[in-house]
N, C-alpha and C positions, 0 to 999 in steps of 0.2 A: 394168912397168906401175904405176900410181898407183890410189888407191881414188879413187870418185864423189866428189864433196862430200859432205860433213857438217858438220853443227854440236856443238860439244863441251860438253862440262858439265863441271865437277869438285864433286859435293856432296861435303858434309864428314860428312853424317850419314844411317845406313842408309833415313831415314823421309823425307829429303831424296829421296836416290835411290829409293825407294820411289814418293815422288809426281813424281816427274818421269818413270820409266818407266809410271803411267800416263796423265799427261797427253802425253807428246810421243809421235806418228807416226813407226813403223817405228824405234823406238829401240831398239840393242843396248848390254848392258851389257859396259865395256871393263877387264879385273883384267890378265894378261900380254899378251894380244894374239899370242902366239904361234901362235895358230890363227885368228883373227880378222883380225887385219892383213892376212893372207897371202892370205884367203879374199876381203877387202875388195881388194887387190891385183889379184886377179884376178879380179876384179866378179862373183863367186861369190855374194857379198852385197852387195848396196849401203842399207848403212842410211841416214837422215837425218841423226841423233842417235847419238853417241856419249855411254855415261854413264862416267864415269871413277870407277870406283870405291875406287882405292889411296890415296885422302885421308879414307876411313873410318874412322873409328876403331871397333877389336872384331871386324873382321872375317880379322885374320890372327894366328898362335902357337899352341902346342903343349903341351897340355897333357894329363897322364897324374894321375886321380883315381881310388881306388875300383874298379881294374881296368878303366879304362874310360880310350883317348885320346878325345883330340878335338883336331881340325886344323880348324882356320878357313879359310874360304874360299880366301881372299886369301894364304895362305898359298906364298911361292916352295918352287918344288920342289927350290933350293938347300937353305933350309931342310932339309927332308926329308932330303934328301943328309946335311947335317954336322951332324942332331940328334941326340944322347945318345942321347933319349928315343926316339927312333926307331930307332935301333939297338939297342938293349938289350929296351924291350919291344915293335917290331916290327918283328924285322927282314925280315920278307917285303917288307914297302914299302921299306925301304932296297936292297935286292937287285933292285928294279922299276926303280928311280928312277934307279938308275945306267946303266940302259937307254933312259931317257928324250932323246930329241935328243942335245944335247950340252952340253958346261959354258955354251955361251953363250944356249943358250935355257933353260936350267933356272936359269939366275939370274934370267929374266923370268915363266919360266911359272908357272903357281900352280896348287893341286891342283885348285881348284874348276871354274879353265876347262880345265881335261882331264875330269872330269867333266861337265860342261855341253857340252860338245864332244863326246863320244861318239862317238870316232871307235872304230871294232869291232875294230882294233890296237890301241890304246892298252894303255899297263902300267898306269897307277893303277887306271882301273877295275874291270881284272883283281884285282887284289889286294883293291879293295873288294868284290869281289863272293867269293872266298874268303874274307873275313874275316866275312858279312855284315856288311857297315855299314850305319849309317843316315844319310839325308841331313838336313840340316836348311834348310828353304827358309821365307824370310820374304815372303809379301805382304800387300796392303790388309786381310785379315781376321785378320793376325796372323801365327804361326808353325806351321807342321806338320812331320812326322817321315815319312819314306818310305822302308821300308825297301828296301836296294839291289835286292832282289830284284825288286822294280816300280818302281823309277828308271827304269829302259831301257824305254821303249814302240816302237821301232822303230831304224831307221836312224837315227844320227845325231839321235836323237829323244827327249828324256826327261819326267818328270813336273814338270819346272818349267817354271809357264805362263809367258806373254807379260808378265805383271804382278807376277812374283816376282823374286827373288835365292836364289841356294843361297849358303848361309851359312856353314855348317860341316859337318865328318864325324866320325861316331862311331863306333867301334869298341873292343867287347867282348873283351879282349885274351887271349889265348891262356896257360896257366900258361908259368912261366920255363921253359925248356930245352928246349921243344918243337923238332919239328924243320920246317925250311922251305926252299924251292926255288924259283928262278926264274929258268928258260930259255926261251929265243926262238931264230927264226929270223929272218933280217931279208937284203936285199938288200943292204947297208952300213951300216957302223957309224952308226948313228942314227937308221936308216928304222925307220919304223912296222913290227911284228912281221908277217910272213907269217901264223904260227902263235905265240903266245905260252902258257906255260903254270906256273902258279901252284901249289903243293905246300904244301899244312901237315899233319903228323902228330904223337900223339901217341902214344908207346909206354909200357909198363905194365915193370915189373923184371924181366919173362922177355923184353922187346922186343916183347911183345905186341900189335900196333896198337890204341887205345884211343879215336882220335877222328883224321879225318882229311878234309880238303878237297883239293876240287881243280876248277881255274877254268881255263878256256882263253879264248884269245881270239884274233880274225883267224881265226876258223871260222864264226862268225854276224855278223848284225847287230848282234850286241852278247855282253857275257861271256856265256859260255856254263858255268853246275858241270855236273860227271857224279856225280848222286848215287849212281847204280849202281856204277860205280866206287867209292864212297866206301865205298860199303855194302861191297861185296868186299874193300876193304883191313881192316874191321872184327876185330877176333881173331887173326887173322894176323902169324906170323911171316915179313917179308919178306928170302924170299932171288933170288935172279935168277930163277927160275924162277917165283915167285909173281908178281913185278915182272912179268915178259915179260906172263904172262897179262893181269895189267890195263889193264896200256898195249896189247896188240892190243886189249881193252876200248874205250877211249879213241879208238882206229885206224877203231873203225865208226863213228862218228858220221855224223850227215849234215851237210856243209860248205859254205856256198859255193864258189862257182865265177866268177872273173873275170880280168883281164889280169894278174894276179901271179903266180894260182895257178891250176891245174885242181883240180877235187874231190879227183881224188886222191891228187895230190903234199900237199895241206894233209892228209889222213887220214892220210898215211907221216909226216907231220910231227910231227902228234896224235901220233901211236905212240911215235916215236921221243923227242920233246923230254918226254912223260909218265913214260916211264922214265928220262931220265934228271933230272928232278926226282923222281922218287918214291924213285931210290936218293941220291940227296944229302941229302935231306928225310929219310927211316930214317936215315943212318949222322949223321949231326947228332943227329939224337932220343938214337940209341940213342948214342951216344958221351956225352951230356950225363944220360943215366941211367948210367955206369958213373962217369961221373967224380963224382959227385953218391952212387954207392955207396961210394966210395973213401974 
């Protein structure tokens, strides 16, 4: 199938694209199109206006200041894939991102439209939403900051209006040798996750758990943390039997239910892929406080 008509733009500058999403009708903004194309394909969406936003300049690269990243919109999720900077001090995203499609649409996709996209499998958002991030969204009254925790208003539904652009991502980076995890279940290699589930801890010189998330996703309408869980892993030295408890933890939640999954094969899912990120996520931690004792 082919998308409806449209009319294309390419601005050169954010305030360009700014005033042309609010003067032009039923306009979407176009960065990889890997989710947008497909949907326009299959008259899912028929916009009027395409705004083409990859001749921006400042809206893509990667940059780690002050204990803090920041990933620009526009930003390929190849990128992400083969940055240093993202491997060394985040690698919960680099660990998502290889989950992502495939090499040929992570050289087009960008983080910001899997963000803005919100589809409730998705890996990035997962991991923005373990990491809190914030988003950074620019429209006509300037710029704002939302933290990821009220990014997500529903399905497929987030806090950038009709009249913004999401601009960049922030994230509060985790001390070095922390430990991290990220497993899926998926129908084939590169489908959207069944069950997705995100793992960050930090362990103390007795292995002590000291600071610890955990994000699912493809269980709601959007990432879903278990701070109860979180709370439980707190103090705790994790050994399989502590693990087992948490993750049946994780196994109660309440899930959707639709043609992929029944309620309760995605709860066996929670269960099962929680444990085994939370034991990869501990012996990372704890391996990186032995070696670091050495």
């Amino acid at each position: 199938m082919k998308p409806a008509p449209f009319a294309y733009h390419v601005p050169r500058s954010l305030d360009d694209a700014l005033r042309q999403l609010a003067s032009l009708d039923n306009a979407k903004i176009l960065a990889g199109g890997q989710s947008l194309v497909a949907m326009m394909n299959f008259r899912v969406v028929t916009p009027d206006h395409l705004i083409d936003i990859n001749s921006v300049e400042g809206l893509s690269g990667i940059t780690v200041e002050d204990g803090r990243l920041r990933i620009g919109a526009a930003t390929r999720q190849r990128d992400l894939e083969f940055s240093t900077e993202i491997a060394w001090h985040c690698p919960l995203m680099r660990a998502a991102v290889l989950l992502v499609g495939h090499r040929q649409t992570r050289n087009r996709g960008t983080i910001g439209g899997s963000l803005a996209h919100a589809d409730p499998s998705a890996e990035l958002p997962n991991v923005c939403a373990a990491h809190d991030a914030r988003i950074e969204i620019h429209g006509p009254d300037g710029v704002r900051t939302v933290p990821f925790a009220a990014f997500n208003r529903t399905f497929m539904t987030t806090a950038v209006e009709a009249d913004e652009i999401l601009t960049a991502v922030e994230i509060d980076l985790w001390a070095p040798g922390h430990g991290y995890s990220f497993h899926e279940f998926a129908r084939r290699h590169g489908d959207f996750a069944i069950v997705g589930v995100a793992a960050l801890l930090d362990v103390d010189d007795g292995h002590r758990v000291t600071r610890a998330s955990l994000s699912l996703c493809g269980v709601d309408a959007m990432p879903r943390r278990l701070p109860a869980v979180e709370s439980a892993l707190i103090g705790r030295v994790l050994d399989d039997g502590t693990i087992d408890d948490v993750a049946d933890m994780a196994g109660d939640l309440e899930t959707i239910e639709d043609h992929h999954a029944s309620k309760s094969y995605r709860q066996h899912l929670a269960r099962i892929l929680s444990g085994r990120a939370l034991r990869e996520a501990n012996a990372r931690a704890c391996l990186q406080k032995a070696r670091a004792a050495s």
